[in-house]
Phi, psi and omega in degrees: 000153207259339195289297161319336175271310185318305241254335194267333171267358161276271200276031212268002196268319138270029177257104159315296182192159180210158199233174192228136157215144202232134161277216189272153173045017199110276233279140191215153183250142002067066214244172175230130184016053169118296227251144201290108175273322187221140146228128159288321180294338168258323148309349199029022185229153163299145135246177193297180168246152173089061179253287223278344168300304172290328147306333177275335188291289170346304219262306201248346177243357187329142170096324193252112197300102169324150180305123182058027140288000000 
């Protein structure tokens, strides 16, 4: 998944761990400690890429000097 590849080669400096879950049919969820950052199954869409990379960056990273800049 490219969101996962995004989010650990950017911020891997801050991700304690991150776990990948997958439903059924494609649909997957996007949670940051708990809490829902992207679901495909409530968007009824893939997302672009580097959108759940720019949700996170939003919500958790404001501030924080991408891995190896």
């Amino acid at each position: 998944m490219s969101a996962a590849s995004d989010l650990l080669s950017t911020y891997q400096h801050i991700i304690e761990s991150l776990t990948l879950v997958t439903g059924g049919k494609g649909i997957y969820d996007v949670e940051v400690d708990g809490e829902l950052l992207y679901s495909k199954h409530a968007s009824g869409r893939h997302a672009d890429p580097g959108e759940v990379l720019a949700l996170f960056r939003d919500r958790y990273a404001q501030g924080v000097t991408p891995y190896g800049e």
